[in-house]
N, CA, C and O atoms as a GROMACS GRO file, in nm:
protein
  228
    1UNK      N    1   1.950  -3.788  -3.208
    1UNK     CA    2   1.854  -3.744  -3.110
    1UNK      C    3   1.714  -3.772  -3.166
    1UNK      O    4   1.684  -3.737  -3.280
    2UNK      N    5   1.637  -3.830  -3.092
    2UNK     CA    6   1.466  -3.846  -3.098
    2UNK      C    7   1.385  -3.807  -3.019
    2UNK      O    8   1.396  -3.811  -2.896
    3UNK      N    9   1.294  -3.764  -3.084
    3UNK     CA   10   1.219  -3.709  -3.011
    3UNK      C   11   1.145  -3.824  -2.851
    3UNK      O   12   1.116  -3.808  -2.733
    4UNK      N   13   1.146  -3.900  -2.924
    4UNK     CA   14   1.070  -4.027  -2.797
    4UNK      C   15   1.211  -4.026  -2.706
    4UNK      O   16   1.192  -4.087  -2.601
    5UNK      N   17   1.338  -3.977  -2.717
    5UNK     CA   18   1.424  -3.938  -2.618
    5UNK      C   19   1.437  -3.865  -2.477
    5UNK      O   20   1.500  -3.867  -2.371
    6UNK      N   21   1.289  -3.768  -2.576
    6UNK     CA   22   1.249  -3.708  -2.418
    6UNK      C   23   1.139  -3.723  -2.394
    6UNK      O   24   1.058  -3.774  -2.471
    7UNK      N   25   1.103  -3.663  -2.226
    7UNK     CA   26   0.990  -3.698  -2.106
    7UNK      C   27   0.885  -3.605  -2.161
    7UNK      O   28   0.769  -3.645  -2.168
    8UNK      N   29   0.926  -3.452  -2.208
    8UNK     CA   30   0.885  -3.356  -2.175
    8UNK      C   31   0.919  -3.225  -2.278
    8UNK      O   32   1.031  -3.202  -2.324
    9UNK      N   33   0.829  -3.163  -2.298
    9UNK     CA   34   0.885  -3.064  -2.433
    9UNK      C   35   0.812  -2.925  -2.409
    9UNK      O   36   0.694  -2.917  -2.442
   10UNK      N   37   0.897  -2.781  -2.336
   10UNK     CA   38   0.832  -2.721  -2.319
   10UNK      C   39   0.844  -2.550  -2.432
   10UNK      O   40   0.936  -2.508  -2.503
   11UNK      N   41   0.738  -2.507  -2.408
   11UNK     CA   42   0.785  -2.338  -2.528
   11UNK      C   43   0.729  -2.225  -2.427
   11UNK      O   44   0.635  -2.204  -2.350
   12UNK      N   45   0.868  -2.155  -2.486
   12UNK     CA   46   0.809  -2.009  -2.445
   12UNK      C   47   0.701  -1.962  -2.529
   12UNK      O   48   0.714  -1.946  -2.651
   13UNK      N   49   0.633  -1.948  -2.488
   13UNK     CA   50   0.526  -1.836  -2.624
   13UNK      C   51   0.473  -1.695  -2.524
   13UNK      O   52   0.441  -1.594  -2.586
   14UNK      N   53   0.468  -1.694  -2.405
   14UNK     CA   54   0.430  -1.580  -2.409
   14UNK      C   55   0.515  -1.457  -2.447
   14UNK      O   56   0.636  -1.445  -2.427
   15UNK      N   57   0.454  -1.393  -2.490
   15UNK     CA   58   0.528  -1.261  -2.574
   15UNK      C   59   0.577  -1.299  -2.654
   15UNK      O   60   0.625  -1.218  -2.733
   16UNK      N   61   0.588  -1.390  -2.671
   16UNK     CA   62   0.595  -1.445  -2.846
   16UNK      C   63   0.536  -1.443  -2.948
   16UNK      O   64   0.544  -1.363  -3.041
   17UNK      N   65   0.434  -1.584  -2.927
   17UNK     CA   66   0.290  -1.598  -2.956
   17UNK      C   67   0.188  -1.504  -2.864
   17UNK      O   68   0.113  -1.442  -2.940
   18UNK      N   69   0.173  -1.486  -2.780
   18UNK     CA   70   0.047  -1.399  -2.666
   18UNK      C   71   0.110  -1.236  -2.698
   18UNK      O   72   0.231  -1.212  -2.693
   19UNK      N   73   0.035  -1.161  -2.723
   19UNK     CA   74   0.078  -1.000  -2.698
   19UNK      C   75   0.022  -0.952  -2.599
   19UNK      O   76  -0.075  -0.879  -2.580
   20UNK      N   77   0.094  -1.002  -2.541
   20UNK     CA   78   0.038  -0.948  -2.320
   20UNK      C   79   0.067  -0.806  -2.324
   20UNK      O   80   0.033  -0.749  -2.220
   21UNK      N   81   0.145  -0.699  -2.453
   21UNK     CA   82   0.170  -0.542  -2.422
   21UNK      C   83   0.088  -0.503  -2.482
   21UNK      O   84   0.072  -0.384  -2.452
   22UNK      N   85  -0.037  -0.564  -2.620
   22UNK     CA   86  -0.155  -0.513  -2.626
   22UNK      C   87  -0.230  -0.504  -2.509
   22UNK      O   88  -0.231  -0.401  -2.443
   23UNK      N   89  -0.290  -0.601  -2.479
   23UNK     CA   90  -0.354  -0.629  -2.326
   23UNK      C   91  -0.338  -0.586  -2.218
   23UNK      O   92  -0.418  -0.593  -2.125
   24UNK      N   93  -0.210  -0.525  -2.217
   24UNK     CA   94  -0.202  -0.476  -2.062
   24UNK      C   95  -0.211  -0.304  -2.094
   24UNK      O   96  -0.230  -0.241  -1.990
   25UNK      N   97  -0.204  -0.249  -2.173
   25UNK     CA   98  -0.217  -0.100  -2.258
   25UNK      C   99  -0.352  -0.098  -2.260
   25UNK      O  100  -0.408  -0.007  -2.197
   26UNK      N  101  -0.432  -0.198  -2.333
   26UNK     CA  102  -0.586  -0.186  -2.348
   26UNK      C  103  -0.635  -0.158  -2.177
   26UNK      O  104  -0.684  -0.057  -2.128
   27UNK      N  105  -0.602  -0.282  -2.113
   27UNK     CA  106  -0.636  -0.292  -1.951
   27UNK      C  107  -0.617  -0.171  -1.883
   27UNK      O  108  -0.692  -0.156  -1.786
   28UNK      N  109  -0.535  -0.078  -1.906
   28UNK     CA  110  -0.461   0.033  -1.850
   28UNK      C  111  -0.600   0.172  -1.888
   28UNK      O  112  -0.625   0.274  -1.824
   29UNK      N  113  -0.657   0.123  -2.002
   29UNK     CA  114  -0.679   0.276  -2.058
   29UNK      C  115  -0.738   0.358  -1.925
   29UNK      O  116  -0.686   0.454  -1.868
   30UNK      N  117  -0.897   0.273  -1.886
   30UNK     CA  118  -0.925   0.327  -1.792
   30UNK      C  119  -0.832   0.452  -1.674
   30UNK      O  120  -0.863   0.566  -1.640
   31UNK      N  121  -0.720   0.372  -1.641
   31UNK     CA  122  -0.673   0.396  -1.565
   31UNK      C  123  -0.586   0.578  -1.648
   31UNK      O  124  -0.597   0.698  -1.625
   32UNK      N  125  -0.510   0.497  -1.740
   32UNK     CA  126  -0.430   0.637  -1.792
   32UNK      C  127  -0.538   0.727  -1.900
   32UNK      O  128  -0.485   0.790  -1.991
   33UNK      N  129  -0.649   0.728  -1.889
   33UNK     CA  130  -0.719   0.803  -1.921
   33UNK      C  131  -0.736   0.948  -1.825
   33UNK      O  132  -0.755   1.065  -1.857
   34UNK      N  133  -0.720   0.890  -1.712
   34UNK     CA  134  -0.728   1.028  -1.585
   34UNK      C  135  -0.621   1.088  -1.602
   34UNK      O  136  -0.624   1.203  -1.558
   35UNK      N  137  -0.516   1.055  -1.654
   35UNK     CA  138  -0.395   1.148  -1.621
   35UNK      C  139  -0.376   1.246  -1.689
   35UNK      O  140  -0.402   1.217  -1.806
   36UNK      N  141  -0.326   1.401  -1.674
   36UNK     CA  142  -0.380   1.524  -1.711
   36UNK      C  143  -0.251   1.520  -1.868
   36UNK      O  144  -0.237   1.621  -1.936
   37UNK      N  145  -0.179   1.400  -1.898
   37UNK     CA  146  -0.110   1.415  -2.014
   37UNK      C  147  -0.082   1.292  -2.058
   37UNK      O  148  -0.035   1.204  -1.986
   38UNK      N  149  -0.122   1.276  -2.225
   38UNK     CA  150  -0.048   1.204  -2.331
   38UNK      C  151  -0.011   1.078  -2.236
   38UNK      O  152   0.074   1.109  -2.152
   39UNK      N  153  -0.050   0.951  -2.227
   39UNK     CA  154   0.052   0.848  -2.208
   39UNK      C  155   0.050   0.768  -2.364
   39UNK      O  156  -0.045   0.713  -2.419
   40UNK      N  157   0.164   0.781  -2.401
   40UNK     CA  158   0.224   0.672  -2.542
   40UNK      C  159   0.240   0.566  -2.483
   40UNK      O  160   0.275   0.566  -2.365
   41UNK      N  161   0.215   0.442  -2.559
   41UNK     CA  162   0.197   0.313  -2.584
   41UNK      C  163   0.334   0.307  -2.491
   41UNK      O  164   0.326   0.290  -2.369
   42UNK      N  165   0.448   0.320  -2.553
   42UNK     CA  166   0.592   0.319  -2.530
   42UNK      C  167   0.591   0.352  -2.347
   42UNK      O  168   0.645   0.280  -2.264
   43UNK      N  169   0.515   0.479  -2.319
   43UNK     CA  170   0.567   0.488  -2.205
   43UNK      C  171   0.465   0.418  -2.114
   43UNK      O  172   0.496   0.438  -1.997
   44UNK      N  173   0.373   0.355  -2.122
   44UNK     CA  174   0.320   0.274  -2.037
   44UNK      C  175   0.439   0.152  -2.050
   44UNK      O  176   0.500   0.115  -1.950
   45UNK      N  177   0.466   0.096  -2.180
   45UNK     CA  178   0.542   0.000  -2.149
   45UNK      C  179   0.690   0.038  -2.096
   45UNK      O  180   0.772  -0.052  -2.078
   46UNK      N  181   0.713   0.135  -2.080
   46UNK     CA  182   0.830   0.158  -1.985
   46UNK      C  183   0.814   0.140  -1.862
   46UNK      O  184   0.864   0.048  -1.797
   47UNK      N  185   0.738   0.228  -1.820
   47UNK     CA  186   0.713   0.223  -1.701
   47UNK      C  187   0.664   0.094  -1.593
   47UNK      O  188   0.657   0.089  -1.470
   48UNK      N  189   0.633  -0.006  -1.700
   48UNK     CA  190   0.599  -0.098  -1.639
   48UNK      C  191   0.744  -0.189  -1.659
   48UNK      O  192   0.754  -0.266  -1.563
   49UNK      N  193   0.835  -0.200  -1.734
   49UNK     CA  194   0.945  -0.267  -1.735
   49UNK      C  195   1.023  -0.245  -1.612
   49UNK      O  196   1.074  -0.328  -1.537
   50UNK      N  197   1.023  -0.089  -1.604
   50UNK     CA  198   1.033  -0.026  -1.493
   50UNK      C  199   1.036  -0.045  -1.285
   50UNK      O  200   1.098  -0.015  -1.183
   51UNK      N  201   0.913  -0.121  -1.340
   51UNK     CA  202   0.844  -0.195  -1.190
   51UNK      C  203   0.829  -0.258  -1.174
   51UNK      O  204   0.790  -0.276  -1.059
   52UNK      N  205   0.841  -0.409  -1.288
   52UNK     CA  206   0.822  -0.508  -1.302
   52UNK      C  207   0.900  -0.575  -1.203
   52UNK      O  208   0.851  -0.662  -1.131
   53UNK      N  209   1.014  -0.539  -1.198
   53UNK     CA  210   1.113  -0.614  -1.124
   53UNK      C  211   1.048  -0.631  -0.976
   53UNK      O  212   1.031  -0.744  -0.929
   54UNK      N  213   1.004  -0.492  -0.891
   54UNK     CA  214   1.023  -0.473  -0.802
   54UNK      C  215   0.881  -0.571  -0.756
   54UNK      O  216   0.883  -0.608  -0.639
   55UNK      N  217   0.763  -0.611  -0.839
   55UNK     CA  218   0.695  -0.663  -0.802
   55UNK      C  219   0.719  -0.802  -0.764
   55UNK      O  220   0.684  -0.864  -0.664
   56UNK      N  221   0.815  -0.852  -0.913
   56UNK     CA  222   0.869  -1.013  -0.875
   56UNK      C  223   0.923  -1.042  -0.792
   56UNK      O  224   0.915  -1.158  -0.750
   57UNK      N  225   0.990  -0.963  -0.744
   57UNK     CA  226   1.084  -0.988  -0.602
   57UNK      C  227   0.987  -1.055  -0.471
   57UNK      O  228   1.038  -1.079  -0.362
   0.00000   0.00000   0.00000
């Protein structure tokens, strides 16, 4: 196998290389700053695993 074999060569990197769950926690603070309790790192990212689906659909 060679590489000049192929057209096209692609990579996952996001969430790999990119930490889109820093960024979207930072992006959030505003928001979970109002709420009258504690949101952990963990449960923002639950909650968004959570809903994720329902948005892609």
């Amino acid at each position: 196998m060679k590489l000049s074999d192929f057209k096209a060569l692609t990579f996952d990197v996001y969430g790999t290389l990119i930490d889109w769950e820093s960024g979207m926690v930072e992006g959030l603070k505003p928001l979970t700053g109002r709420v009258s309790h504690e949101l952990s790192r963990d449960d923002i990212l639950e909650a968004h695993a959570r809903h994720e689906s329902f948005q892609q659909d």
